[in-house]
C-alpha positions in Angstrom: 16.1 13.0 37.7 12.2 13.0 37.8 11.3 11.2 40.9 9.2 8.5 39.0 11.9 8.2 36.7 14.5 7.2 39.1 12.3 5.1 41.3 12.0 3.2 37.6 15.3 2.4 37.3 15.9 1.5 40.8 13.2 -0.9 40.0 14.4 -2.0 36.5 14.9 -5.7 37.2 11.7 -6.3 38.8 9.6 -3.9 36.5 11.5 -6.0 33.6 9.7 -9.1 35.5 6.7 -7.6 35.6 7.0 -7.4 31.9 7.9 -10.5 31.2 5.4 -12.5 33.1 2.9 -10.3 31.9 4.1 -11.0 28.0 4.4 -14.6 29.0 0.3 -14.8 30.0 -0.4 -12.8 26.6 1.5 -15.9 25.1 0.3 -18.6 27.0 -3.0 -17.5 26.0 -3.2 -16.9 22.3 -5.2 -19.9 22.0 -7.8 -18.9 23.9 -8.4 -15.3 23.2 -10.6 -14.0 20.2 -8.1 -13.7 17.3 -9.6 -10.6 16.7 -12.3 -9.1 19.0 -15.4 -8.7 17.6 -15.9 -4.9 17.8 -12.8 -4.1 15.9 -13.3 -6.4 13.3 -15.0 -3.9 10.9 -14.2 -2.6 7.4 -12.6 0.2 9.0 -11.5 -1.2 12.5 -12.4 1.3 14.7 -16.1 0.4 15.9 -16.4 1.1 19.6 -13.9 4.3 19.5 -16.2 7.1 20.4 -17.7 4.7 23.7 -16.6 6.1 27.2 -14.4 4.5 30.0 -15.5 0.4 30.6 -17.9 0.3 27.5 -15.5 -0.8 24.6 -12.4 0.1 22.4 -10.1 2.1 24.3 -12.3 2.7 27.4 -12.0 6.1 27.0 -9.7 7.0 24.1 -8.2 10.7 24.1 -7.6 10.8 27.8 -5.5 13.8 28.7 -1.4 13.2 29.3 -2.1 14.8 33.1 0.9 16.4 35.2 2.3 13.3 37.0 3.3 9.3 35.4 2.1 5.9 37.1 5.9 4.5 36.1 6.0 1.9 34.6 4.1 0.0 36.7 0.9 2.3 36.4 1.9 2.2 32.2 1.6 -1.9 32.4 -1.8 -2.0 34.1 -3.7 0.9 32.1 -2.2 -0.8 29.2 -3.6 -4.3 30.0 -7.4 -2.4 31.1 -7.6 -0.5 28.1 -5.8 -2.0 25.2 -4.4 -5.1 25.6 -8.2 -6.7 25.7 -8.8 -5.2 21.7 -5.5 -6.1 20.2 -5.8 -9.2 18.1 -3.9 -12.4 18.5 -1.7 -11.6 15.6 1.0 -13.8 17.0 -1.3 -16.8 17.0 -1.8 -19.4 14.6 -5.3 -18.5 12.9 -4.7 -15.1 12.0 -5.0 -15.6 8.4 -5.1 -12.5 7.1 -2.4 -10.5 4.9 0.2 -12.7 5.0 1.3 -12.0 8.9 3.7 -14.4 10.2 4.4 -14.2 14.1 7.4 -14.3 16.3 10.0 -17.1 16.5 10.7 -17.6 20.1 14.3 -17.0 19.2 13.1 -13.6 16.7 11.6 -12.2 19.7 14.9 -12.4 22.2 16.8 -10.8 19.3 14.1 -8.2 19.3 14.1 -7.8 23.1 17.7 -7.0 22.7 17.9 -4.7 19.7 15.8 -2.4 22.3 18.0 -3.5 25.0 21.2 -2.0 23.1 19.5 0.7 21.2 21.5 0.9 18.1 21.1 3.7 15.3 23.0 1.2 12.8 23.0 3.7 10.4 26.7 4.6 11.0 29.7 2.6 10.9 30.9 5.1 13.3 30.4 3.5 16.5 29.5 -0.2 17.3 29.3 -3.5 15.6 25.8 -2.4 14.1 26.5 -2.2 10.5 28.2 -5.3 10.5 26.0 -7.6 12.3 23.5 -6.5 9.2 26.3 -7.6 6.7 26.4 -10.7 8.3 22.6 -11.3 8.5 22.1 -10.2 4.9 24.6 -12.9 3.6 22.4 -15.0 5.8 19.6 -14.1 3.8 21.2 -14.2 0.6 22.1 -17.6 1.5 18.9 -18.5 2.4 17.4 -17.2 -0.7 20.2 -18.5 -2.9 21.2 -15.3 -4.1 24.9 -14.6 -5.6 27.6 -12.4 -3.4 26.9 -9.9 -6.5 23.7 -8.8 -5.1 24.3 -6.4 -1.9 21.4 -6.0 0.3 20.0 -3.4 3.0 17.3 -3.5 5.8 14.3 -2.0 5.5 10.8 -2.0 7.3 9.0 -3.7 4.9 8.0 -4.7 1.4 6.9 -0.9 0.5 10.0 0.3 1.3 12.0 -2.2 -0.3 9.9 -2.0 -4.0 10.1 1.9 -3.6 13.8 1.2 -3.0 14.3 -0.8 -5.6 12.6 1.0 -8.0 14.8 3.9 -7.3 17.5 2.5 -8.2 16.0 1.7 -11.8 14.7 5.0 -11.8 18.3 6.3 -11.2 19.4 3.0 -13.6 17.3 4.9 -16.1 18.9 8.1 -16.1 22.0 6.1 -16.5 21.0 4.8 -19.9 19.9 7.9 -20.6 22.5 10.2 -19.5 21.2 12.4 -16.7 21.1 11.6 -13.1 17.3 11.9 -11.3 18.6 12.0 -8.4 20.7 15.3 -8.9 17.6 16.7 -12.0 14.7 14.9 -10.7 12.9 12.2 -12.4 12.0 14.8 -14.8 15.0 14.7 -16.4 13.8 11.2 -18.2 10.8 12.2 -19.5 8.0 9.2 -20.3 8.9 6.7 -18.2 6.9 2.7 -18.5 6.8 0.2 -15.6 5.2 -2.7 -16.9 3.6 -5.4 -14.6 0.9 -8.1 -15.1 -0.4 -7.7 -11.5 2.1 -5.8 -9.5 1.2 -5.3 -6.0 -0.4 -2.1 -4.6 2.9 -0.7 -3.0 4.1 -0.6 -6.5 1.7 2.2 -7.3 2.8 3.9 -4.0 6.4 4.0 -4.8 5.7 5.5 -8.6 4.1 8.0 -7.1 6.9 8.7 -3.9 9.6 8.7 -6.8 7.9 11.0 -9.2 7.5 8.7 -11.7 3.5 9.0 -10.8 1.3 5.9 -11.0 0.5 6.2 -14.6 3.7 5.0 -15.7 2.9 1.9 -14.7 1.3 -0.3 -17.7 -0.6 -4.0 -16.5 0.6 -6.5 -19.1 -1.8 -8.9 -19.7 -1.7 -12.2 -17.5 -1.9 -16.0 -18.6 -5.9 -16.9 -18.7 -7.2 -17.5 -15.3 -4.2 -16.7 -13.7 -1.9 -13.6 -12.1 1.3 -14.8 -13.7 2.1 -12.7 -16.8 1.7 -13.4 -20.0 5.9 -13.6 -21.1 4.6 -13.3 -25.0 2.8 -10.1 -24.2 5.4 -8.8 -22.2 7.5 -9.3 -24.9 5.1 -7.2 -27.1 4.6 -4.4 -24.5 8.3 -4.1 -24.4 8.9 -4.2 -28.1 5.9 -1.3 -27.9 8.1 0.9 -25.6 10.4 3.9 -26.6 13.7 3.7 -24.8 14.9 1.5 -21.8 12.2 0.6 -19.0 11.2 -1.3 -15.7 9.3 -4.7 -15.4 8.2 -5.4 -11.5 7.9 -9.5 -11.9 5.8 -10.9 -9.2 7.2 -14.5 -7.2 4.5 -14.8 -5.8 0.9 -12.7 -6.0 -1.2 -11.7 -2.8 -4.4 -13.2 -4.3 -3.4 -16.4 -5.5 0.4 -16.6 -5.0 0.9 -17.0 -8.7 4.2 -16.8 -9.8 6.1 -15.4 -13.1 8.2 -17.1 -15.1 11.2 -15.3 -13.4 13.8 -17.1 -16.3 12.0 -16.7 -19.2 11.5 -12.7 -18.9 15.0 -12.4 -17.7 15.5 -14.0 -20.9 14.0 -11.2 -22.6 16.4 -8.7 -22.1 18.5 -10.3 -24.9 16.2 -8.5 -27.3 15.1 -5.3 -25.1 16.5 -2.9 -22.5 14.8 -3.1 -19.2 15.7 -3.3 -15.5 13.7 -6.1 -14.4 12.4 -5.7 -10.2 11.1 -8.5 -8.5 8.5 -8.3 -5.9 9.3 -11.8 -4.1 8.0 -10.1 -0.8 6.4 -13.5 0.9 7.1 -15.7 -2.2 10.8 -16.0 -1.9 10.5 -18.4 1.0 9.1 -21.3 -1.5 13.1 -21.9 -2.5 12.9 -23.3 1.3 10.8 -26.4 -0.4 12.1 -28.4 -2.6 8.7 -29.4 -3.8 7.8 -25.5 -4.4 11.8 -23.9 -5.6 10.9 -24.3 -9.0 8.3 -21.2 -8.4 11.3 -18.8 -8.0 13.7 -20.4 -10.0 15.8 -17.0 -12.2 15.3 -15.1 -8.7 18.7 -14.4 -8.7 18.8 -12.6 -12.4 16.6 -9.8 -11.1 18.4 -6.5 -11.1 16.5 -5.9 -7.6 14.5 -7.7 -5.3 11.7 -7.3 -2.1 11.4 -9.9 0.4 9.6 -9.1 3.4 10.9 -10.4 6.5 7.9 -10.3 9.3 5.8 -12.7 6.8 7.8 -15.8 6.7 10.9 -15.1 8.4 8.8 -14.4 11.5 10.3 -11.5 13.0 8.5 -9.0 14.6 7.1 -5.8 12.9 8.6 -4.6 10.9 11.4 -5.8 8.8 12.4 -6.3 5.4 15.6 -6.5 2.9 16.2 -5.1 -0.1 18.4 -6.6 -2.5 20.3 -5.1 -5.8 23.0 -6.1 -8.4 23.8 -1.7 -8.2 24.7 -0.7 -4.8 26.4 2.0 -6.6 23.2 3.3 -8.2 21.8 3.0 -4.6 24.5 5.3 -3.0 23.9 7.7 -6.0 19.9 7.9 -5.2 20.2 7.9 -1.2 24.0 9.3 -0.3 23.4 11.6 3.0 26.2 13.9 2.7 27.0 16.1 6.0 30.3 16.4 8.1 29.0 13.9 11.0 29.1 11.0 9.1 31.3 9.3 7.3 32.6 9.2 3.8 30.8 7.6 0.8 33.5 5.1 0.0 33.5 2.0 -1.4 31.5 0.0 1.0 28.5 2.5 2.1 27.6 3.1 5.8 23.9 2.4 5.7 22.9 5.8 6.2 23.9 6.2 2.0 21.7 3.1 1.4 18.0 4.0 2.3 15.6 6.7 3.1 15.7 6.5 6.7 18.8 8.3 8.7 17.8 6.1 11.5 18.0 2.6 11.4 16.5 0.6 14.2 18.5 -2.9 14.2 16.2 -4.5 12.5 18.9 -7.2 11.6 19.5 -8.4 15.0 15.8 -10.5 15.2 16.7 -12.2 12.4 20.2 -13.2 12.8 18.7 -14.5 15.8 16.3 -16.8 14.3 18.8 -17.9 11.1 21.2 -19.3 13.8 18.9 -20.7 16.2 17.0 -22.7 13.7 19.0 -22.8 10.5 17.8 -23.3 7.2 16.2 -26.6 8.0 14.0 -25.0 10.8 12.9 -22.5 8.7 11.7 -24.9 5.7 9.7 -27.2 8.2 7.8 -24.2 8.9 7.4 -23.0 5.3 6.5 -26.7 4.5 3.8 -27.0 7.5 2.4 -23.4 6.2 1.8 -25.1 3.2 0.1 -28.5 4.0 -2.4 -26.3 6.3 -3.2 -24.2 3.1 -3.5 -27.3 1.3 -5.7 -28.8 4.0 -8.3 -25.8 4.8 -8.7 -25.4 0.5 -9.3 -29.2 0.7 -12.1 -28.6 3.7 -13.5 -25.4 2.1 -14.0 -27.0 -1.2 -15.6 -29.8 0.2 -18.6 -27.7 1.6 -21.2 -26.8 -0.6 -21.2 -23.4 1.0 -17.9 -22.2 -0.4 -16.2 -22.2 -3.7 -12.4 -22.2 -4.3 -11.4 -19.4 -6.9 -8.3 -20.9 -7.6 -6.0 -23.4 -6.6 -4.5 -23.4 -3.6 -0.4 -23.1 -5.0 1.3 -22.1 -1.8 0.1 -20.8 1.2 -3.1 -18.8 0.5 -6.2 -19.8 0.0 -8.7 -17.3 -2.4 -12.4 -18.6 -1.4 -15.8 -17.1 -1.7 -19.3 -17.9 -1.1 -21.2 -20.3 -3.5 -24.4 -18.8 -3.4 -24.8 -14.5 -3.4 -21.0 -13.8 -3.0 -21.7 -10.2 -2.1 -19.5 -7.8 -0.1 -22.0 -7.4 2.5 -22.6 -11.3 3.2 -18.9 -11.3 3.0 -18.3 -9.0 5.3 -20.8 -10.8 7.7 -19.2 -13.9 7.6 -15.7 -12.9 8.6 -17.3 -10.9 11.2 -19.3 -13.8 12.6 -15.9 -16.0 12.3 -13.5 -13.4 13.9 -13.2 -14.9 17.0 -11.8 -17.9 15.6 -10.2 -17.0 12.8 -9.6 -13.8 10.9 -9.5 -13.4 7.0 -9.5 -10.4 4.7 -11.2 -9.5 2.0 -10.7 -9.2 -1.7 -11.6 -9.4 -5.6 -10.3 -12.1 -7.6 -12.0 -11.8 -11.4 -14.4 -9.7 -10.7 -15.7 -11.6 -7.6 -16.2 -10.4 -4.2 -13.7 -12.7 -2.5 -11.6 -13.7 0.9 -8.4 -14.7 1.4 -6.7 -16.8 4.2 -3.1 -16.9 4.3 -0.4 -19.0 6.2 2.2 -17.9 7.5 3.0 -18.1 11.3 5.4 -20.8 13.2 2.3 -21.6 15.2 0.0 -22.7 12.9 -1.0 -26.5 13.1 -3.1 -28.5 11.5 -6.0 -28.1 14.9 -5.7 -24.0 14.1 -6.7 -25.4 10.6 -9.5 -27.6 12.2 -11.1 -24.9 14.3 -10.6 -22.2 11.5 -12.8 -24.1 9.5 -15.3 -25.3 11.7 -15.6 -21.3 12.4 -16.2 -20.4 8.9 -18.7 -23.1 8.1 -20.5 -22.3 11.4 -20.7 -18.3 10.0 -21.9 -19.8 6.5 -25.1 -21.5 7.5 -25.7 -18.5 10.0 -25.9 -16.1 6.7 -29.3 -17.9 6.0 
């Protein structure tokens, strides 16, 4: 065994110390650092890239790999001198953009562990892997008050589970029409129509992965001032279409976290043939809130649905599930047939379920935090999420500065400048701000735009007093 190696795991137990106090000072001092530092704040994030050692990002990026390790101890102190100082304090509570959530205390023991154990849960072959899954899934399913007749799957996220999903329409198409894509390739079904009023971007991506190609995919026209669709129109578009077809509904939109009416176009499919997909990826958490379950009321009569675990769940990068009424159609699109694994059968290994062969256990983080903190855990921080939306859209369109561009429903907030909302003045304010609070950037109705959403355990309502005491300071700096 390599010297350095050895020496390592003679070592283990204090090097794990080392780790841990060092990861407990990173903690401790979220609050203090910039949320993001300034250099790396960019359009593209990578200012300061090309600077040499002690000047900036990296301190040197590209060094060479060299002959001989530092262990792990050598690892831990390069690491904190050259990275650690331009990561952002994404785990802290105003980091407001995407829709990030952090990590439970409990998600991130669960996390420590799944590397601890190491499990490919893929195969049912060794271990307690796959079921532990099973178990968090009906968690989930629980949680999201699903039926037992939609099976779900881990994934890493909500691209993965809408390209999943969508698979299984895709092979759900070929069904109807009597070939199979996944044997004659989504050829086989000729002109295929996915028809969304403001589907998400990933939805373009997994057209495109499948070989249904982003053209199939036709934007039904939405309510007036809103992202929700417009049911009547859907009802058109579908009437308009040759054959069976897909409709991605959306609980839940990433600009103003507008929400279809999830009942009423389920209720179409008495008069047409459609699998209906809904992209709940952040949105399904507002069944945690009474005041707010109306939103995703006729979740559970989607054919297949995303929710994305590392927003709201707060579990560490990455995780999602993927749910489906069709785990059969699933095993037809993704069965992994080779003499190491085991059979298909009736209840698929997970390897028959997904792209991936290897399956970190994603589930383990989450069954961690379901059971330490239950569902009523869970909904205080949904609810708290909320009331610091509510309360920053209250601040922000109290300023003369700012202008709300629509109402804050859940737990974003879609704000722009009042006067000259450019790009470029834009860009300057969240640049100006980033050390306090980061945002992103968007278009809502044709108007350059920026969007702060909620979503960690730790925010309060003093991250929501600082964040925007930060913005307005940026505001009047603009001139």
């Amino acid at each position: 065994m390599d010297h350095r190696l050895a020496t390592d795991l003679r070592r283990l137990p204090e090097l794990l110390g080392l780790t841990l106090r060092y990861a407990q000072s990173v903690l401790d001092g979220l609050d203090e650092r910039p949320v993001v530092p300034s250099r790396a704040v960019g359009a593209g994030g990578g200012e300061g890239l090309d600077e040499g050692p002690g000047e900036g990002l990296g301190q040197g990026l590209g060094q060479g790999l060299g002959e001989e390790g530092g262990g792990v101890e050598g690892a831990l102190a390069e690491f904190g001198a050259r990275w650690a100082p331009w990561l952002s304090a994404s785990a802290g509570g105003r980091y407001l953009g995407f829709v990030t959530g952090g990590a439970t205390p409990a998600a991130l023991a669960g996390d420590w562990l799944t590397s601890v154990f190491d499990q490919n849960s893929n195969s049912g072959l060794d271990g307690a892997g796959q079921a532990l899954e099973r178990e968090t899934v009906g968690l989930l399913r629980e949680l999201f008050g699903l039926g037992p007749e939609h099976s779900g799957t881990f994934v890493s996220g909500a691209t993965l589970s809408n390209t999943v999903g969508l698979a299984i329409a895709r092979e759900w198409l070929g069904e109807r029409l009597g070939v199979s894509p996944a044997e004659d390739g989504a050829g086989a079904l000729g002109t295929v129509r996915v028809l969304s009023g403001a589907p998400h971007s990933s939805i373009g991506k997994a057209l495109s992965v499948l070989g249904l190609g982003r053209n199939a995919l036709v934007t039904v026209p939405t309510l007036p001032g809103r992202e929700a669709v417009d049911p009547v129109a859907l009802d058109r578009a579908l009437a308009d279409t040759p054959g069976p077809a897909v409709v991605v509904a959306n609980a839940g939109t990433v600009n103003t976290v507008d929400f279809d009416d999830l009942t009423a176009i389920a209720g179409l499919k008495r008069r047409h043939d459609f699998w209906l997909h809904t992209d709940a990826a952040f949105g399904a958490f507002a069944g945690l809130s009474p005041e707010h379950a109306h939103l995703v009321a006729g979740l559970g009569l989607a054919d297949s649905v995303c929710v994305d675990l590392h927003k709201w769940l707060n579990v560490p990068y990455d995780s999602a599930v993927q749910f489906t009424r069709r785990q059969d159609l699933q095993a037809r699109v993704f069965s992994n047939a080779a003499a190491y694994l085991g059979p298909l059968g009736p209840d698929p290994d997970l390897v028959h379920l997904t792209p991936e062969n290897s399956h970190r256990l994603r589930a383990l983080a989450a069954w961690f935090t379901l059971r330490a903190y239950g569902r009523q855990g869970h909904r205080e921080i949904v609810e708290r999420d909320i009331d610091c939306a509510r309360r920053l859209g209250d601040e922000l369109a109290a300023d003369p500065a700012f202008r709300l561009l629509a109402p804050v429903r859940l737990n974003v907030v879609c704000f722009t400048l009042a006067d000259r909302p450019t790009p470029e003045r834009l860009a300057a304010l969240r640049e100006a701000a980033a050390g306090e609070v980061f945002v992103t950037p968007t278009v809502f109705g044709g108007t350059a735009a920026l969007r702060a959403a909620f979503s960690n355990w730790r925010t309060t309502h003093t991250d929501v007093g600082r964040a925007a005491q930060a913005l307005r300071t940026a505001a009047k700096g603009l001139g």
